[in-house]
C-alpha atoms as a printed R data frame, in Angstrom:
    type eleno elety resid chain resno       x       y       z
1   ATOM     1    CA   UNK     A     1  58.124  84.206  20.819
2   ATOM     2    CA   UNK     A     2  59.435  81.161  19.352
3   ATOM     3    CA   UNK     A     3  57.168  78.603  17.487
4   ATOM     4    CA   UNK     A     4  57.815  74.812  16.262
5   ATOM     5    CA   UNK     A     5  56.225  74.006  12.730
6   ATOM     6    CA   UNK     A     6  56.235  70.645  11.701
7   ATOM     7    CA   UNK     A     7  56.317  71.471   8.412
8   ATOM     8    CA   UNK     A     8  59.916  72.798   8.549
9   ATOM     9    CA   UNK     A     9  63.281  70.123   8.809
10  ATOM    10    CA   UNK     A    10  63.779  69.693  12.311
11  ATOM    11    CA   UNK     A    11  65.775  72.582  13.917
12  ATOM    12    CA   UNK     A    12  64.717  75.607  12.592
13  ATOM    13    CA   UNK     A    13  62.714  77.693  14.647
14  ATOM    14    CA   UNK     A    14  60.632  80.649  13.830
15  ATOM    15    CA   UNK     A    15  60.030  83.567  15.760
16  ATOM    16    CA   UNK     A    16  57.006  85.250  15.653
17  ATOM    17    CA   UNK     A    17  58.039  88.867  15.788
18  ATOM    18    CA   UNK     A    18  53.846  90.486  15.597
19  ATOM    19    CA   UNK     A    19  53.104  92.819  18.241
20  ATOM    20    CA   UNK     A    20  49.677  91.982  18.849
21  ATOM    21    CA   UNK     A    21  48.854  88.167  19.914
22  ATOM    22    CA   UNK     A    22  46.592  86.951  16.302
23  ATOM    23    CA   UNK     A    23  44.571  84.517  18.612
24  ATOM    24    CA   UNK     A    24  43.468  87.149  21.234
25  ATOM    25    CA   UNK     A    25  44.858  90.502  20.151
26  ATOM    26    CA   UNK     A    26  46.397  91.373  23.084
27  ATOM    27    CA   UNK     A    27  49.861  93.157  22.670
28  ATOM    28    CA   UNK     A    28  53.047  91.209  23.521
29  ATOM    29    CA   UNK     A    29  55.479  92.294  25.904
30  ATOM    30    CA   UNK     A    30  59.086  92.317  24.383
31  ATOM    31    CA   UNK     A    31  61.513  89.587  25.909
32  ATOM    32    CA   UNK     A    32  64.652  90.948  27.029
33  ATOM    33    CA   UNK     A    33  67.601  89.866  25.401
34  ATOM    34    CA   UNK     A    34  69.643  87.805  27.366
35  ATOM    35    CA   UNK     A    35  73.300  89.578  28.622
36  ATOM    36    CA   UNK     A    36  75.759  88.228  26.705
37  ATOM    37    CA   UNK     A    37  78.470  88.942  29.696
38  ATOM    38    CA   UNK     A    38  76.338  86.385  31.983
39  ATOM    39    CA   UNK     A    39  75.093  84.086  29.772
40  ATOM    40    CA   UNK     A    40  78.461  82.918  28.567
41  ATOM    41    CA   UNK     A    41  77.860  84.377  25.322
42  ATOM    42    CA   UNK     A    42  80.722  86.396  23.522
43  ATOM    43    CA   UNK     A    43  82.201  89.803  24.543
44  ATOM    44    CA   UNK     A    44  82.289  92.365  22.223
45  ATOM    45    CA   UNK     A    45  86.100  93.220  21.252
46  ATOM    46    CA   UNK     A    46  86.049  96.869  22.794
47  ATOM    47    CA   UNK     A    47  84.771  94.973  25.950
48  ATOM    48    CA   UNK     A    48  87.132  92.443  25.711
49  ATOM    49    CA   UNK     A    49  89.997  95.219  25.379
50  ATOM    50    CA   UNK     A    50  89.023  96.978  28.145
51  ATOM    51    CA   UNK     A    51  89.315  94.243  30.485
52  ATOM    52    CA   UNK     A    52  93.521  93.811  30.748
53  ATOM    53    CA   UNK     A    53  94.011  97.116  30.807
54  ATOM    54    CA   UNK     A    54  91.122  97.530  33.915
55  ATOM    55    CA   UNK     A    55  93.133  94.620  35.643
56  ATOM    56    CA   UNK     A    56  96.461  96.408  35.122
57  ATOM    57    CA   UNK     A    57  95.290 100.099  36.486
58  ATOM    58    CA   UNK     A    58  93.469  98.079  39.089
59  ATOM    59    CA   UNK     A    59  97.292  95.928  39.952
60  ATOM    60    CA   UNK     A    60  99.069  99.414  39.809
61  ATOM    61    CA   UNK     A    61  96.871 100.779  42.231
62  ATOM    62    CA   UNK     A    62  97.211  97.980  45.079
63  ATOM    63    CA   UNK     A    63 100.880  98.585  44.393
64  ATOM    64    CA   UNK     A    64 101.162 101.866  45.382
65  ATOM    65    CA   UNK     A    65  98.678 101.249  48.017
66  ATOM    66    CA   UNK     A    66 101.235  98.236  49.573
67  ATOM    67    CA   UNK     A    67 104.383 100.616  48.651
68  ATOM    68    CA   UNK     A    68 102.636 103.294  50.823
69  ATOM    69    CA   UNK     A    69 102.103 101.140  53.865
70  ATOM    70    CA   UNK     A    70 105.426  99.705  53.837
71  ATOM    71    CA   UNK     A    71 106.779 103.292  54.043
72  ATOM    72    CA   UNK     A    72 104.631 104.432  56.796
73  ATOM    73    CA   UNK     A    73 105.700 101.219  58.583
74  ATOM    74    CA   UNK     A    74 109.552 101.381  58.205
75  ATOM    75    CA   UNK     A    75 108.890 104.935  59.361
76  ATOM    76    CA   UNK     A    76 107.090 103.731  62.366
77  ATOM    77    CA   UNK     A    77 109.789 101.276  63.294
78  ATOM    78    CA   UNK     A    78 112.569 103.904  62.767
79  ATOM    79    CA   UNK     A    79 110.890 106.389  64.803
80  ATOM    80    CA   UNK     A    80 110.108 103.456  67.820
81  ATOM    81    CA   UNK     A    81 113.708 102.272  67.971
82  ATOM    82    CA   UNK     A    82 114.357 106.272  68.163
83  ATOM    83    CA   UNK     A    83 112.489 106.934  70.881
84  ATOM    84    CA   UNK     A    84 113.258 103.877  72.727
85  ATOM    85    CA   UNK     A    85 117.009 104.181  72.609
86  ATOM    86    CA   UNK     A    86 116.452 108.125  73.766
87  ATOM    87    CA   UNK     A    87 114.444 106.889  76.606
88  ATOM    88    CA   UNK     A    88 117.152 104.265  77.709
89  ATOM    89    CA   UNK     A    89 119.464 107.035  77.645
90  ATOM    90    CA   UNK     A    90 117.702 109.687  79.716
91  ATOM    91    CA   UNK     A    91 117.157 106.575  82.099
92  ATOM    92    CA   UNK     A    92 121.009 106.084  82.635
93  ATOM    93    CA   UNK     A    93 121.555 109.636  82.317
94  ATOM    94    CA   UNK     A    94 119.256 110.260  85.510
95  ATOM    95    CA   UNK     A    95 120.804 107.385  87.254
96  ATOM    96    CA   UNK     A    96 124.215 108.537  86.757
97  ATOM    97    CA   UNK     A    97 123.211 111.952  87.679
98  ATOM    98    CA   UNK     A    98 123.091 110.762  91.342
99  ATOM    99    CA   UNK     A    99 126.255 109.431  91.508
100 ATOM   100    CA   UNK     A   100 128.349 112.434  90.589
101 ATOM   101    CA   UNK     A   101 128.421 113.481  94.119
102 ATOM   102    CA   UNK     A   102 130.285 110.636  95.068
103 ATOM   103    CA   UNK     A   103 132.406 110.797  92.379
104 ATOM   104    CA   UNK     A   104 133.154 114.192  93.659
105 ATOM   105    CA   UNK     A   105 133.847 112.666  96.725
106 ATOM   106    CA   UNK     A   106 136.442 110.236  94.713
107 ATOM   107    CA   UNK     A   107 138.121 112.804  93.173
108 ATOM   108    CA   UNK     A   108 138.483 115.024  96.694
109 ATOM   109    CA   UNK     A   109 140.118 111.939  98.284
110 ATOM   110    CA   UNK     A   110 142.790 111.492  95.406
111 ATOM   111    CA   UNK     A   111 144.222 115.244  95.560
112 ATOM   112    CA   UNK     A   112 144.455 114.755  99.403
113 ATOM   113    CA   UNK     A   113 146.351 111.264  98.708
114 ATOM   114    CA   UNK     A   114 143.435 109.470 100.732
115 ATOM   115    CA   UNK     A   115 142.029 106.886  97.916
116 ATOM   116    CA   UNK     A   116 144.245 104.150  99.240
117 ATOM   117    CA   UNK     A   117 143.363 100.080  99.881
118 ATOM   118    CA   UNK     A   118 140.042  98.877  99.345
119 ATOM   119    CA   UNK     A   119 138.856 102.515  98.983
120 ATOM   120    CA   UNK     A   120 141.227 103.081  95.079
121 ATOM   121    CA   UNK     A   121 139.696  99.643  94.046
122 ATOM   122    CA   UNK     A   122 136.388 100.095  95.443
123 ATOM   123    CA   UNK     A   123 136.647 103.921  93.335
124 ATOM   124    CA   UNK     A   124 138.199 102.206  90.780
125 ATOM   125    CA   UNK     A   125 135.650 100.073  90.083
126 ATOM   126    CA   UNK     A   126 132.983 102.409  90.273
127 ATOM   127    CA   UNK     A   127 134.524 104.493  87.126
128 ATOM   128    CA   UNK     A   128 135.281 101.359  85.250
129 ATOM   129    CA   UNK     A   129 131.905 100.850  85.156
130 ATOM   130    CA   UNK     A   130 130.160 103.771  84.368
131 ATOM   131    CA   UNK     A   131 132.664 104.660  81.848
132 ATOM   132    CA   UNK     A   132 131.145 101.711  80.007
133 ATOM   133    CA   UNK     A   133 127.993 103.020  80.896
134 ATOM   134    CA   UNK     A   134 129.389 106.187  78.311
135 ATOM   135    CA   UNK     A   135 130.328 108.727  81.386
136 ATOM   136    CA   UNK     A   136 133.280 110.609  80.696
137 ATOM   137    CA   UNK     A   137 134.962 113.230  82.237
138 ATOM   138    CA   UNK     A   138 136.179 116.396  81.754
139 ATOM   139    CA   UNK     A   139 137.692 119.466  82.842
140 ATOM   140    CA   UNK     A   140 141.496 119.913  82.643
141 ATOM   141    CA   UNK     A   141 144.201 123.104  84.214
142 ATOM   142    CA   UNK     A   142 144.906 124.615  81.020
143 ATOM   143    CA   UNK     A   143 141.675 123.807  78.816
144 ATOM   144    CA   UNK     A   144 140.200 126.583  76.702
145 ATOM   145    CA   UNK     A   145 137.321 128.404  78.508
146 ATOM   146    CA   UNK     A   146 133.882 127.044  76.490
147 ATOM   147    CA   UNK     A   147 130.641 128.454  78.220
148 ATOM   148    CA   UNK     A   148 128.894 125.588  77.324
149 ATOM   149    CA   UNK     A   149 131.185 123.079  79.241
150 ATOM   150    CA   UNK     A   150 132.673 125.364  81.459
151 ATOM   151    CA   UNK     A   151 131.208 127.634  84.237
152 ATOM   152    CA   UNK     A   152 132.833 130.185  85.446
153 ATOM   153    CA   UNK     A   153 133.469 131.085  89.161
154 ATOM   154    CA   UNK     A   154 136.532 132.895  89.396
155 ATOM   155    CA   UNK     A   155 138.330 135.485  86.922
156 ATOM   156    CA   UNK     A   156 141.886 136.660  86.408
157 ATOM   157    CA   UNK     A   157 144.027 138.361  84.084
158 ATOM   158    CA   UNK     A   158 147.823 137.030  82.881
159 ATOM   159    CA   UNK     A   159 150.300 137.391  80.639
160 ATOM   160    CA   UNK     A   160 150.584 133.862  80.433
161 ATOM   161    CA   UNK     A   161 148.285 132.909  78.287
162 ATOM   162    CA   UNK     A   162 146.637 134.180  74.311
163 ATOM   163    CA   UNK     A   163 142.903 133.432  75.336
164 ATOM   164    CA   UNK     A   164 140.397 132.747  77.688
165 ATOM   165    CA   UNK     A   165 141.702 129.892  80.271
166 ATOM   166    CA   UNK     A   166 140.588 127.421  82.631
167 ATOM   167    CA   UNK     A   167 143.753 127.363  84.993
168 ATOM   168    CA   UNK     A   168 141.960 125.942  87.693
169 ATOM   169    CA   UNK     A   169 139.524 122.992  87.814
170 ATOM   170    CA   UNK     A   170 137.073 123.506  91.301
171 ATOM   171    CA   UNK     A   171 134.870 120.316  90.473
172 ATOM   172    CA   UNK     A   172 134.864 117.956  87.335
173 ATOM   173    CA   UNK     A   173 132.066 117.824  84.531
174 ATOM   174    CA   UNK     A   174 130.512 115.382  83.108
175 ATOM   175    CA   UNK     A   175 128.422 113.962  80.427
176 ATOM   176    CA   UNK     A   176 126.973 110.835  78.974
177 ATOM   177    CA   UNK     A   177 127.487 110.552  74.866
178 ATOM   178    CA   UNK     A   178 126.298 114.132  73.415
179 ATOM   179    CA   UNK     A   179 124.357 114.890  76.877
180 ATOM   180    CA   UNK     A   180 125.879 117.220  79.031
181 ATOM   181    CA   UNK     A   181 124.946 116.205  83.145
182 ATOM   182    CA   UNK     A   182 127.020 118.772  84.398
183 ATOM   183    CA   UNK     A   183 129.547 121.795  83.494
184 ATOM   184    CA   UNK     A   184 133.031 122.192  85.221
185 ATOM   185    CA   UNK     A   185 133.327 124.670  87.723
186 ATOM   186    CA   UNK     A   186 136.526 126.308  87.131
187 ATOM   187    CA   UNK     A   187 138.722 129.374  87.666
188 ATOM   188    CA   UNK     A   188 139.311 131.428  84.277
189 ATOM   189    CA   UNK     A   189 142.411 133.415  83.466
190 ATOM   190    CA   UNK     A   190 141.936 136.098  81.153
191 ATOM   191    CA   UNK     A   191 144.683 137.704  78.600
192 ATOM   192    CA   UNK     A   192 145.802 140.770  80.062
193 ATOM   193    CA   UNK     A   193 144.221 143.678  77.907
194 ATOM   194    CA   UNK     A   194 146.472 145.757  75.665
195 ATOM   195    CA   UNK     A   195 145.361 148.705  77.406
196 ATOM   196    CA   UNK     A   196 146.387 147.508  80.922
197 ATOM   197    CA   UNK     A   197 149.507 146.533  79.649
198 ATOM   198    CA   UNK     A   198 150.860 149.631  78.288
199 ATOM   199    CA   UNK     A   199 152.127 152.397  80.053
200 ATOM   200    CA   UNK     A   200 150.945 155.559  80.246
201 ATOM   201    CA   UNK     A   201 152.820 158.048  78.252
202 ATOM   202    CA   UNK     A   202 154.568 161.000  79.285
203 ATOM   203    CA   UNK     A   203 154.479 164.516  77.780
204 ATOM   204    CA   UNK     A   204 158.104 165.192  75.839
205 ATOM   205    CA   UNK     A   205 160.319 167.723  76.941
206 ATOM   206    CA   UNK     A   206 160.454 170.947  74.476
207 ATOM   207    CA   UNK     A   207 156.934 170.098  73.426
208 ATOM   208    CA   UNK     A   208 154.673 172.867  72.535
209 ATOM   209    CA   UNK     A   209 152.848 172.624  75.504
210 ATOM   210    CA   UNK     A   210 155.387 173.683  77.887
211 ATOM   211    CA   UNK     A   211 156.890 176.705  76.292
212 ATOM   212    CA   UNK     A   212 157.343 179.595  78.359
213 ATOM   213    CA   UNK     A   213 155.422 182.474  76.195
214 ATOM   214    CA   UNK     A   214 155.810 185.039  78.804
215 ATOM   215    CA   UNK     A   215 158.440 187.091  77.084
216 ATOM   216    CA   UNK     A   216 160.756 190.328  78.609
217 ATOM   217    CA   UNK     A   217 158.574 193.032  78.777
């Protein structure tokens, strides 16, 4: 409690620090100090150190947090464009899964020399364009036999060749990229087996086995 005297120079004040009120004896209640951090007074140095390096744990924080999220988002637009380019291509995949049968039709046609006129550029045509679509072909006399392009209707054995053969194409495969839409059916020629191939031999003459060990009596 703060009291003006008159008989002091103009701005001093005393407090009167007594517990107990003189003119009715009542105790005082303490007044609270006012808080220096919101009544503009000054911040003690340990406070005043603590606040730059709060701000900078508090910046380095938000910067991991924004770091993080533009992770997880580039990760989300990779995996998107992924799955949308994988879903365009199983689209054209399917659609040019249909048209094989015609192209088997094509190819049928050529080896009897009947793609002629409008038919050859109407075929023509057709495979120019869904080669650009990424179809492509394969399936060639003389290719080595792969069971994972190849399947296998027909076996034989020759001399003629060092390893598993496709020496005869039945129908064409296909794929689109990396995607395989269909294996070639083809005829495989097998090396003939060393066993097979040589002959079988023949006792020798004078060999132990054929001694005559019936002696004169």
């Amino acid at each position: 409690m703060s009291e003006r005297n008159d008989d002091y120079p103009e701005g001093v004040v005393i407090r009167d620090k007594r517990r107990l009120d003189p003119v009715t004896g009542e105790p005082r209640h303490a007044a609270a100090e006012p808080d220096r951090a919101t009544s503009g007074g000054p911040t003690p140095p340990d406070v005043a150190q603590d606040v730059p390096k709060a701000e900078a744990l508090l910046l380095e924080e938000r910067t991991r947090d924004l770091q993080r999220v533009q992770a997880e988002y580039a990760n989300y637009r990779k995996r998107v464009d992924r799955d949308r380019v994988a879903l365009a291509e199983a689209a054209v995949g399917g659609a040019l899964i249909g048209l094989l049968p015609i192209l088997d039709d094509i190819d049928r046609a050529r080896e009897h020399g009947d793609l002629t006129g409008a038919f050859k550029a109407v075929a023509d045509q057709l495979e120019a364009v869904l080669g650009k679509l990424g179809l492509t072909q394969f399936g060639e006399p003389g290719d080595p036999f792969d069971p994972a392009f190849h399947e296998a209707v027909l076996h034989d054995e020759s001399d003629e060749v060092t390893e598993p053969t496709a020496t005869k194409v039945l129908r064409r495969g296909y794929q689109h990229g990396d995607r395989l839409l269909r294996p070639a059916m083809v005829g495989v020629t097998d090396p003939i087996s060393e066993a097979a191939s040589e002959p079988a031999s023949e006792p020798e003459a004078g060999s132990p086995g054929d001694l005559d060990t019936d002696g004169p009596s």
